[in-house]
VEXROLO-555961 format. One record per residue: x, y, z of N, C-alpha, C in turn; residue in one letter; residue number from 1. Coordinates in pm, 1 decimal. Example, Ala and Ser with C-alpha at 12.3 -4.5 7.8 and 13.67 -1.06 7.14 Angstrom:
2
nxx	nyy	nzz	caxx	cayy	cazz	cxx	cyy	czz	code	pos
1319.0	-569.0	780.0	1230.0	-450.0	780.0	1320.0	-330.0	780.0	a	1
1285.0	-225.0	708.0	1367.0	-106.0	714.0	1290.0	3.0	787.0	s	2
This chain:
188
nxx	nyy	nzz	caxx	cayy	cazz	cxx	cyy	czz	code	pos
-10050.1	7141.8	-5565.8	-9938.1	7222.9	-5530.3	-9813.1	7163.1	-5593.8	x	1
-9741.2	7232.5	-5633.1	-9579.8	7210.1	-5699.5	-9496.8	7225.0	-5590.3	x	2
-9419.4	7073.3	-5644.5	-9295.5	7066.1	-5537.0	-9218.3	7137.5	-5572.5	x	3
-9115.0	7237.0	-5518.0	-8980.2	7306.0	-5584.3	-8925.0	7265.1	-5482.6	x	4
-8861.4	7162.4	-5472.4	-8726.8	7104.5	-5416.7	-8649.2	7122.5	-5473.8	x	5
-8509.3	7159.2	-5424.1	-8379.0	7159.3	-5514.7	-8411.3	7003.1	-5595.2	x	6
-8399.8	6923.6	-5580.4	-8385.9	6846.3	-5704.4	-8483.1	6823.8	-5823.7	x	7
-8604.6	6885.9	-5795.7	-8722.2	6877.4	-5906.6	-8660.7	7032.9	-6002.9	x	8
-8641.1	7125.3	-5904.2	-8552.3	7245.3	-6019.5	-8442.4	7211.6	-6115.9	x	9
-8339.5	7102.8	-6073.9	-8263.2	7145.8	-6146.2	-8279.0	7033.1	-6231.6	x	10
-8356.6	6922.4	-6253.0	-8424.5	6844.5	-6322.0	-8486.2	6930.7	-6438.7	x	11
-8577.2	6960.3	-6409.3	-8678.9	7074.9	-6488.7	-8561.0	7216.2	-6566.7	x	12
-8487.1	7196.3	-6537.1	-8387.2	7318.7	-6592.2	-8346.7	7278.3	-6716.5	x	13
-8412.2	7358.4	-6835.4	-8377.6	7307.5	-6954.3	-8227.6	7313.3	-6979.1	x	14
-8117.8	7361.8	-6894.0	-7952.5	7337.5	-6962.3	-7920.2	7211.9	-6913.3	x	15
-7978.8	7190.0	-6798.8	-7943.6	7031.1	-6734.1	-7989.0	6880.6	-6825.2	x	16
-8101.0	6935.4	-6881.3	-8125.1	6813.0	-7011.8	-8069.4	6757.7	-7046.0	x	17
-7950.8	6820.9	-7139.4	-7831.3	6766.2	-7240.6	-7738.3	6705.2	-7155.3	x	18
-7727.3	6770.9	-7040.5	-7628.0	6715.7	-6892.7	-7666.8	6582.0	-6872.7	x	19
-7818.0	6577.4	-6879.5	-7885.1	6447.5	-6788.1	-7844.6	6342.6	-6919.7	x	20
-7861.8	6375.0	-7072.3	-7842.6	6297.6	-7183.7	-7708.4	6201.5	-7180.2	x	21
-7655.5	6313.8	-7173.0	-7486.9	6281.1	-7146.4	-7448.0	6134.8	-7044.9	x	22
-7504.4	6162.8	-6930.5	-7484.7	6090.7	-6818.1	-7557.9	5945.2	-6841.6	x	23
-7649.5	5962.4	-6924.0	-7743.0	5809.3	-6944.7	-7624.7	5750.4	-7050.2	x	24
-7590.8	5846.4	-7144.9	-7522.2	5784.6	-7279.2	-7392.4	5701.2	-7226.4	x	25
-7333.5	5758.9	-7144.8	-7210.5	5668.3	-7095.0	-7210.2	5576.0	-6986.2	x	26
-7190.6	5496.6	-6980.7	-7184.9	5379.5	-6891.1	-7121.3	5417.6	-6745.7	x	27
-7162.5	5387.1	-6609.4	-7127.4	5399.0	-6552.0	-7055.5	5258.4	-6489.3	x	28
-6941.5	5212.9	-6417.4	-6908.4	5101.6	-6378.8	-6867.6	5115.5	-6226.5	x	29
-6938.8	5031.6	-6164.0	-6905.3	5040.4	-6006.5	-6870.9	4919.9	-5940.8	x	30
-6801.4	4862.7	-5853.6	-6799.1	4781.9	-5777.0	-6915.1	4790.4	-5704.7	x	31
-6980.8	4652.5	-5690.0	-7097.3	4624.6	-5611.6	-7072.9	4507.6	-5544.2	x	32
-7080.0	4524.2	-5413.6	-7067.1	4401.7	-5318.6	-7152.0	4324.2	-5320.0	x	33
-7137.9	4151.7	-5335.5	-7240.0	4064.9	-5367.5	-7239.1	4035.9	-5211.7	x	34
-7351.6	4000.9	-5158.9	-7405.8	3940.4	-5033.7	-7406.4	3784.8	-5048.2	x	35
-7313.7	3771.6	-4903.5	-7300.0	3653.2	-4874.4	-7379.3	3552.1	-4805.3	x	36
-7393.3	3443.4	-4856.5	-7513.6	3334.9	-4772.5	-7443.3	3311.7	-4674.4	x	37
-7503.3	3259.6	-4563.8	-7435.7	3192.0	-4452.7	-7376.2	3056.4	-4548.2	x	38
-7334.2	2990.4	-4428.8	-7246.8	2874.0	-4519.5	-7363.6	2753.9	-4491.7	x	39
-7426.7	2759.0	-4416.8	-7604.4	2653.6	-4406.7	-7670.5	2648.3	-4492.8	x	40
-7666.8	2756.7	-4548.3	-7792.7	2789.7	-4654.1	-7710.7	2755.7	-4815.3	x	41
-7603.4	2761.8	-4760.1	-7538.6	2759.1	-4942.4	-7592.6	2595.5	-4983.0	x	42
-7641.4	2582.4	-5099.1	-7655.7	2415.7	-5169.3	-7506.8	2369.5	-5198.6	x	43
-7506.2	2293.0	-5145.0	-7393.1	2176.9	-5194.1	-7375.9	2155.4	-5333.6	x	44
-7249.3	2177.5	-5405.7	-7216.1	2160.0	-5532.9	-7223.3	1983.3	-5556.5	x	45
-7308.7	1972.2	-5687.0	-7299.7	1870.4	-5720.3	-7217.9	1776.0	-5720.7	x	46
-7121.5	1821.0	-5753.9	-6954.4	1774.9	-5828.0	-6871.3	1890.3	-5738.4	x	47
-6809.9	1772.6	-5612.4	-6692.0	1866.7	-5538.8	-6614.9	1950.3	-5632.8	x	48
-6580.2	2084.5	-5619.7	-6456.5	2147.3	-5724.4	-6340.6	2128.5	-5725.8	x	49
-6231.4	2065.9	-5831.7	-6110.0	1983.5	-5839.4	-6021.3	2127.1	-5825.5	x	50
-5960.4	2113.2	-5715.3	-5832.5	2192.3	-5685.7	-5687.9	2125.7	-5786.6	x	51
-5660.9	2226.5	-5860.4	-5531.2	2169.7	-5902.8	-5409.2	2271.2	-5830.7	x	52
-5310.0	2190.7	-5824.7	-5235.6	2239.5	-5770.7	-5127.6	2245.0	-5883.4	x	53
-5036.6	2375.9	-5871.4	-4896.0	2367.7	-5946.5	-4768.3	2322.1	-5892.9	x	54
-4704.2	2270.4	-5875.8	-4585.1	2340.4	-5758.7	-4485.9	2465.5	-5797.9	x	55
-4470.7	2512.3	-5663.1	-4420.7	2648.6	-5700.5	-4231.3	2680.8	-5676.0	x	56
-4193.7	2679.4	-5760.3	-4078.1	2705.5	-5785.4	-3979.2	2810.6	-5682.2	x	57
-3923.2	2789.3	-5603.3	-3841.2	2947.8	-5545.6	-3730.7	2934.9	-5566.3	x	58
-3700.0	3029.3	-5640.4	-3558.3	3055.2	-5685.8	-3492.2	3162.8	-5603.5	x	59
-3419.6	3156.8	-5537.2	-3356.2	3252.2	-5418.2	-3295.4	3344.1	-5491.4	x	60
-3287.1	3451.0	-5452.5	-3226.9	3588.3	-5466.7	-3086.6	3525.7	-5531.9	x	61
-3059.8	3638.9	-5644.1	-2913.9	3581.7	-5673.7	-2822.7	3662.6	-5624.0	x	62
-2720.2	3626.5	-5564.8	-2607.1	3667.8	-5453.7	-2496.5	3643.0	-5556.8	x	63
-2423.9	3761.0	-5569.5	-2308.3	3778.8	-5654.9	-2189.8	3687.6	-5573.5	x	64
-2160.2	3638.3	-5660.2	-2051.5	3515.2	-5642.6	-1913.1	3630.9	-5665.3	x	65
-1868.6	3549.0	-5493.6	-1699.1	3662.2	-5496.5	-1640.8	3578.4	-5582.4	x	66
-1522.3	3746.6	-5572.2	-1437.7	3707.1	-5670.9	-1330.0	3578.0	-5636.8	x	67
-1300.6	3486.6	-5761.0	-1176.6	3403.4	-5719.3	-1065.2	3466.6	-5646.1	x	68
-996.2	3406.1	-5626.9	-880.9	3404.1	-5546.0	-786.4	3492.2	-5669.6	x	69
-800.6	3397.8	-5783.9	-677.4	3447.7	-5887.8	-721.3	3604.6	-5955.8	x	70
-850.9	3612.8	-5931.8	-886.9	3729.3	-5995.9	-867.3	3870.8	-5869.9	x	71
-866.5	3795.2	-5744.5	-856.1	3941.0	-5684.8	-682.5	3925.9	-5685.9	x	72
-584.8	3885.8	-5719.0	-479.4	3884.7	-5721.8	-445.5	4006.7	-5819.9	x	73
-548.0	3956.6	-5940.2	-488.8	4023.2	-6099.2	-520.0	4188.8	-6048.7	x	74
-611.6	4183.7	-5976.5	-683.1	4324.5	-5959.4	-576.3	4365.4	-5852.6	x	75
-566.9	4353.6	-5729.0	-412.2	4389.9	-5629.2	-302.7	4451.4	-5710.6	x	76
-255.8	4314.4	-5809.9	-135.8	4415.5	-5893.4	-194.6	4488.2	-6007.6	x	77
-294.2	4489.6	-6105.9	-382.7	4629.8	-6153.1	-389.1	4739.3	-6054.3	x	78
-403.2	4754.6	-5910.0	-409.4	4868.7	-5887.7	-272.6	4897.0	-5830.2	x	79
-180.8	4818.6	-5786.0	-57.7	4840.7	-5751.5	38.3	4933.4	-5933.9	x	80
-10.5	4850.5	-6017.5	7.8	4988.8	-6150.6	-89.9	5092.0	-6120.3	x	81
-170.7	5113.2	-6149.7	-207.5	5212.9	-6169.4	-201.8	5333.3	-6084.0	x	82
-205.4	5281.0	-5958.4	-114.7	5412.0	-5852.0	12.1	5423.7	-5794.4	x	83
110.4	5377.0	-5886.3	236.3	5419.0	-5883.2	290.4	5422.8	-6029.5	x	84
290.6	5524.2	-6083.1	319.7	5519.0	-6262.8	483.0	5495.7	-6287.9	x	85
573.0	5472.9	-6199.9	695.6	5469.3	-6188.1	755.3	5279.4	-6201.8	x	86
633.6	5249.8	-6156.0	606.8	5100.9	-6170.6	578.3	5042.8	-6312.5	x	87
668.8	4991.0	-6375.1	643.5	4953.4	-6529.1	634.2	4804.4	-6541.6	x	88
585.9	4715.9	-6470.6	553.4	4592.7	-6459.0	598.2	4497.7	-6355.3	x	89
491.4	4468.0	-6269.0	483.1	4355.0	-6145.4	394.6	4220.1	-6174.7	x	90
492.7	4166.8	-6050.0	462.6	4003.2	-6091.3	468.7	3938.0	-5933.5	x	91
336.2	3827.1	-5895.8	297.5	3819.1	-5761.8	370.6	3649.3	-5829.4	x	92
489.9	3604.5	-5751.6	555.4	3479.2	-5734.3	558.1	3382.5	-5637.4	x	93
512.7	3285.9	-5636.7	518.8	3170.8	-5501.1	659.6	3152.5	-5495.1	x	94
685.0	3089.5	-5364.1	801.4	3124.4	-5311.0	882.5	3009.8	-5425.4	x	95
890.4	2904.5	-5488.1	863.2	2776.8	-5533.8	901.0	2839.2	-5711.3	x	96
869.6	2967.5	-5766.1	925.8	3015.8	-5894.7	794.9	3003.3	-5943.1	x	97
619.5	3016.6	-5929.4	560.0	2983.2	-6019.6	473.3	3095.6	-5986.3	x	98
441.5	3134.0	-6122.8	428.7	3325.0	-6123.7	256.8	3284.7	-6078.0	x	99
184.2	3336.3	-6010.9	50.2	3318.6	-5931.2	-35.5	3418.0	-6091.9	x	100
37.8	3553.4	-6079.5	-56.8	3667.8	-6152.6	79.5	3768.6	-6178.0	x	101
40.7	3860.1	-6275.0	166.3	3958.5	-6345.0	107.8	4010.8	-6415.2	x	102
164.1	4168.2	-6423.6	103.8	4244.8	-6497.2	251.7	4331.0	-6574.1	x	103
272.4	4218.8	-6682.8	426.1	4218.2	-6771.6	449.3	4316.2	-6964.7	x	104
500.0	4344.2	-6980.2	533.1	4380.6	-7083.7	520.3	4288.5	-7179.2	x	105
482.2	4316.8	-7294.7	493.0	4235.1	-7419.0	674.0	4232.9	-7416.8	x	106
701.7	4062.7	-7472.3	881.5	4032.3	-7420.7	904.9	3971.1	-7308.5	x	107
838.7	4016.2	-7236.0	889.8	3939.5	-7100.4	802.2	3826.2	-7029.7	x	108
851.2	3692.4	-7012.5	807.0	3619.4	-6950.1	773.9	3578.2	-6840.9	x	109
641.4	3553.5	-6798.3	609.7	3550.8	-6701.1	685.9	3413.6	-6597.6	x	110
687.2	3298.2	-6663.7	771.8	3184.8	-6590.7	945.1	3266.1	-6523.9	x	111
990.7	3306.4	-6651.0	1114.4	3340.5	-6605.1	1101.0	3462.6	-6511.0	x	112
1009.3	3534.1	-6508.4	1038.0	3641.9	-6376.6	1038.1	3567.6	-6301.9	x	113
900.0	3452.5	-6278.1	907.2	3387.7	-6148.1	1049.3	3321.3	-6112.8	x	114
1102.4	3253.5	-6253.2	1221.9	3171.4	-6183.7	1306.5	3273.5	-6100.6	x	115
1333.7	3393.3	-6161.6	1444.0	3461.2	-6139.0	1413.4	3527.4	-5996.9	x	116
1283.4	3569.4	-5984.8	1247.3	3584.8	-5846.2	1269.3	3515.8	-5744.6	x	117
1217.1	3363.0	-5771.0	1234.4	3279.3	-5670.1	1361.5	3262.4	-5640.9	x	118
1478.5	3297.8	-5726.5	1638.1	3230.9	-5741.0	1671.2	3365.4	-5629.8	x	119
1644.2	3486.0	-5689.7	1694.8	3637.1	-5577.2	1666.6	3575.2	-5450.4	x	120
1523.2	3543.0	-5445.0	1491.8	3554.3	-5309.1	1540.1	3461.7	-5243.5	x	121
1551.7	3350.6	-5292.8	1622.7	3226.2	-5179.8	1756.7	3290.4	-5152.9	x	122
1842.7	3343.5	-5223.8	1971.0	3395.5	-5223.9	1979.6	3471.6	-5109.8	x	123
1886.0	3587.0	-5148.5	1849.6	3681.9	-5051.1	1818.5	3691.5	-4909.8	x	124
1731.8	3581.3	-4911.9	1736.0	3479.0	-4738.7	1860.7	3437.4	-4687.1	x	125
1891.0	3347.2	-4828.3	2018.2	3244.8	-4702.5	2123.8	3399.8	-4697.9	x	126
2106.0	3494.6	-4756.7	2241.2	3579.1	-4721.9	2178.8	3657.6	-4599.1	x	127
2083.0	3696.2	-4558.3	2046.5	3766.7	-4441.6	2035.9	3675.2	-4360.7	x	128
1993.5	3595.2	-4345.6	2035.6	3448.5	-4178.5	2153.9	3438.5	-4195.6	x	129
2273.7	3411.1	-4288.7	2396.3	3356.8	-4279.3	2473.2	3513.2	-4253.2	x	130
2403.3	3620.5	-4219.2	2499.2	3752.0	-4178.6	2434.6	3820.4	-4079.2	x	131
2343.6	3755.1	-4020.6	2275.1	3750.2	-3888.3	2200.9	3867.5	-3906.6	x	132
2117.5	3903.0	-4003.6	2050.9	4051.5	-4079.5	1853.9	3974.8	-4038.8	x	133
1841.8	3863.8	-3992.4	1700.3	3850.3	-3946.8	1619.7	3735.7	-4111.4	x	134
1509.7	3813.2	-4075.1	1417.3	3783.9	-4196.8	1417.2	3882.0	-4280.0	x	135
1426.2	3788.7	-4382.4	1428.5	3873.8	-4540.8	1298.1	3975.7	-4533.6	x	136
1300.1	4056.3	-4607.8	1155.8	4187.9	-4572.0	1155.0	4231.6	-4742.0	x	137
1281.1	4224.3	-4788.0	1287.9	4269.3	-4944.2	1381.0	4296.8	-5018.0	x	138
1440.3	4287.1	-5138.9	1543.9	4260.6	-5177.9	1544.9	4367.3	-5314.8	x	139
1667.9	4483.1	-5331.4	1689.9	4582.9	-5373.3	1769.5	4531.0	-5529.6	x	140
1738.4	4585.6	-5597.7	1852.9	4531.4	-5760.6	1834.2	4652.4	-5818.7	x	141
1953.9	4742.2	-5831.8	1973.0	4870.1	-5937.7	2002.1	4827.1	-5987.0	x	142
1999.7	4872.7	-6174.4	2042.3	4856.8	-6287.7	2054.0	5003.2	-6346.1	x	143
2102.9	4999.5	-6472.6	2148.6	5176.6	-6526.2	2005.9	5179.0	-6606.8	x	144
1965.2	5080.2	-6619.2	1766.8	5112.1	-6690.1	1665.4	5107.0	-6582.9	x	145
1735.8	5097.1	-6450.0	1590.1	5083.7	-6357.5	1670.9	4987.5	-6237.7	x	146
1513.6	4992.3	-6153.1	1521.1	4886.6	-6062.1	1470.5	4782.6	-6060.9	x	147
1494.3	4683.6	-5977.1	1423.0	4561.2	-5946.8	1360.2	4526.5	-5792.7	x	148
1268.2	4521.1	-5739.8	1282.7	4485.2	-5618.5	1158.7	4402.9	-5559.3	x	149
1184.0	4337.0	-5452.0	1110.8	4195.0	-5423.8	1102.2	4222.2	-5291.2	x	150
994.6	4224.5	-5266.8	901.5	4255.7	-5133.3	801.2	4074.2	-5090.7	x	151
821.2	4078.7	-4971.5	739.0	3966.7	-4987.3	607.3	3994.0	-4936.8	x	152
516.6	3920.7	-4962.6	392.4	3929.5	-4997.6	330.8	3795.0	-4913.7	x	153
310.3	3811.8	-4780.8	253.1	3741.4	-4687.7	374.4	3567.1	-4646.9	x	154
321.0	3484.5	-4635.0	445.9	3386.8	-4569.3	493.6	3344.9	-4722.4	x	155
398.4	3306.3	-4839.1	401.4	3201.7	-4893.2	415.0	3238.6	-5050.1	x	156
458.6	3424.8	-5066.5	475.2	3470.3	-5220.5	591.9	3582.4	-5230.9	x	157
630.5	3632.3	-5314.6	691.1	3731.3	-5325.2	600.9	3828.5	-5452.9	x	158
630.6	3990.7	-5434.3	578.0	4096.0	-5519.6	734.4	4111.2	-5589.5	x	159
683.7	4097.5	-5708.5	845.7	4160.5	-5808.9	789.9	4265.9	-5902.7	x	160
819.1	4394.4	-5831.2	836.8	4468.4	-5943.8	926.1	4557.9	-6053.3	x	161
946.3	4617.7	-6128.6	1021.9	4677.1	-6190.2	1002.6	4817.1	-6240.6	x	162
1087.9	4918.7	-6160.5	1051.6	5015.3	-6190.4	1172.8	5109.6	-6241.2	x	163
1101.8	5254.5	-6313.3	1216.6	5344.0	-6394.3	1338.5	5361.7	-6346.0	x	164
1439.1	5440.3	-6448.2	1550.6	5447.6	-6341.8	1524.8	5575.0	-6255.3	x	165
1454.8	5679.0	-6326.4	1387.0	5772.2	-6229.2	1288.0	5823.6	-6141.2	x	166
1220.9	5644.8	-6075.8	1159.6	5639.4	-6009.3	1185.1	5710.5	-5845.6	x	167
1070.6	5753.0	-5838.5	1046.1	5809.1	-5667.7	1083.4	5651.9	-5566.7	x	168
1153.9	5646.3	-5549.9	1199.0	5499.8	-5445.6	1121.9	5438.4	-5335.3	x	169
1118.2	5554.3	-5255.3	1052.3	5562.4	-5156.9	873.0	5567.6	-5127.6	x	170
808.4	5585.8	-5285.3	689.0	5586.8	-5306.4	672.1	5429.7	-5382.5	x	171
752.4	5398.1	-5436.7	748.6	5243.1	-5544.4	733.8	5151.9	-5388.8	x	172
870.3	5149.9	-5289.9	846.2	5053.0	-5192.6	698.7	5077.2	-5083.6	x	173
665.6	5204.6	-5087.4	540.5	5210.0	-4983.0	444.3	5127.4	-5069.4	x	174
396.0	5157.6	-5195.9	332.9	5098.3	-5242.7	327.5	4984.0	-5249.7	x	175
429.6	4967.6	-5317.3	458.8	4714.4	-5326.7	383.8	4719.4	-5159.3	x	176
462.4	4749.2	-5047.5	449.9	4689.9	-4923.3	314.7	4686.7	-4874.2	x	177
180.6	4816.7	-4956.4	73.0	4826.0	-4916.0	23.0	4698.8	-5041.7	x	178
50.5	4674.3	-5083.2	8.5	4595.1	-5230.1	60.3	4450.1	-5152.6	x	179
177.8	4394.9	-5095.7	228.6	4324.5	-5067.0	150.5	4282.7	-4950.1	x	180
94.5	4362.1	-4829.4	25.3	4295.6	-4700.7	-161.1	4271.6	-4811.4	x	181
-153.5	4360.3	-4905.2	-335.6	4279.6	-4919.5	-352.0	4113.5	-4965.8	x	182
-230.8	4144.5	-5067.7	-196.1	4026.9	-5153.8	-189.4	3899.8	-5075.8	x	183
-89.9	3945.9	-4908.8	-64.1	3818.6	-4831.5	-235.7	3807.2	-4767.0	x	184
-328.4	3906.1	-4735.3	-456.1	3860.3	-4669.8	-502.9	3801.6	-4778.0	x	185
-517.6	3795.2	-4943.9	-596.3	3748.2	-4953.3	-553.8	3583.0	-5035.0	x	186
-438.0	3606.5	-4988.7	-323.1	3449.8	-5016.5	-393.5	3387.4	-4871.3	x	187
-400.1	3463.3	-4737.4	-400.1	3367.2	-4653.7	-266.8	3308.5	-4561.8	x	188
C-alpha cells in the first residue's frame, strides 16, 4: 500500500524538485545550543587558563567648562549693544579706573575711558554725599555729539556707555541698568 501523506506528495511533486535542489545548494546557518556537562564530570584542564587582565580606563563624561568670569562680562556688554542700537560703545570699569571688558570704537581707548570713568564717578559721589542727594545710582554727560552716562554696575564697577545724540534716553538707561544688575551678579 502507498503512503499519501501530505509530505510524501509534495516530495514526489515533480515542481518541488528544483525547490528541494535549491534548498540543499545553499547553506543553511543556525544557532545550536551546545549541552552543558555538570561541573563533576568536566576533566580538569591540564594547564590552569591564564586570565589576563587590562586595566580599564574611565574617562568621565565631559562637562562643558563655564564660562570665565571675563568672558561672560564681554558677552553682558555684546548684548547690552546689540539690543539697544542707540548705544555706540560701552565699557564695564572697576571703580579703581581699570577697564574689566569694552566694547569700543577703533580710536578710542580703552585705559582712558576707564580713567575718565573712574575720575566722573568719584566726582559724582563726593558731589551727591556732599549735597545730601544719597548714593550715586548714575551719572548723566550731554554733549552736542551725544551722551555719556555711568550707571553702576553692582558695589565694585561702573557701566560707561556712549550713546547718539538722538538716542531714545529712556530706553539707553533701562537697558545699561538691566545690563548693569547682571554684570554686578556675575562680578559678585
Amino acid at each position: 500500500m502507498v503512503d499519501k501523506s501530505i509530505g510524501d506528495y509534495f516530495i514526489s511533486d515533480p515542481d518541488d524538485a528544483s525547490f528541494e535542489d535549491d534548498l540543499l545548494a545553499a547553506p543553511v546557518i543556525a544557532a545550536v545550543p551546545q549541552p552543558v556537562a555538570p561541573a563533576a564530570e568536566a576533566p580538569a584542564p591540564a594547564v590552569p587558563p591564564r586570565v589576563v587582565t587590562q586595566p580599564v580606563r574611565v574617562v568621565p563624561a565631559a562637562v562643558p567648562a563655564a564660562p570665565s568670569r571675563k568672558t561672560r562680562l564681554a558677552e553682558a556688554l555684546g548684548a547690552l549693544m546689540r539690543e539697544d542700537s542707540d548705544i555706540q560703545a560701552a565699557a564695564l570699569v572697576s571703580l579703581d579706573g581699570f577697564t574689566m571688558a569694552s566694547a569700543l570704537p577703533a580710536g578710542i581707548e580703552p585705559d582712558r575711558v576707564g580713567a575718565m570713568s573712574a575720575a566722573i564717578l568719584g566726582l559724582g559721589e563726593r558731589a551727591a554725599t556732599e549735597l545730601g542727594r544719597g548714593h550715586l545710582s548714575q551719572v548723566f554727560i550731554e554733549g552736542e555729539n551725544g551722551y555719556v552716562v555711568l550707571v553702576a554696575a553692582g558695589d565694585h564697577a561702573v557701566l560707561t556707555a556712549m550713546a547718539s545724540a538722538d538716542a531714545k534716553l529712556g530706553l539707553v538707561l533701562y537697558d545699561m541698568k538691566t545690563s548693569a544688575d547682571d554684570i554686578g551678579a556675575i562680578l559678585g
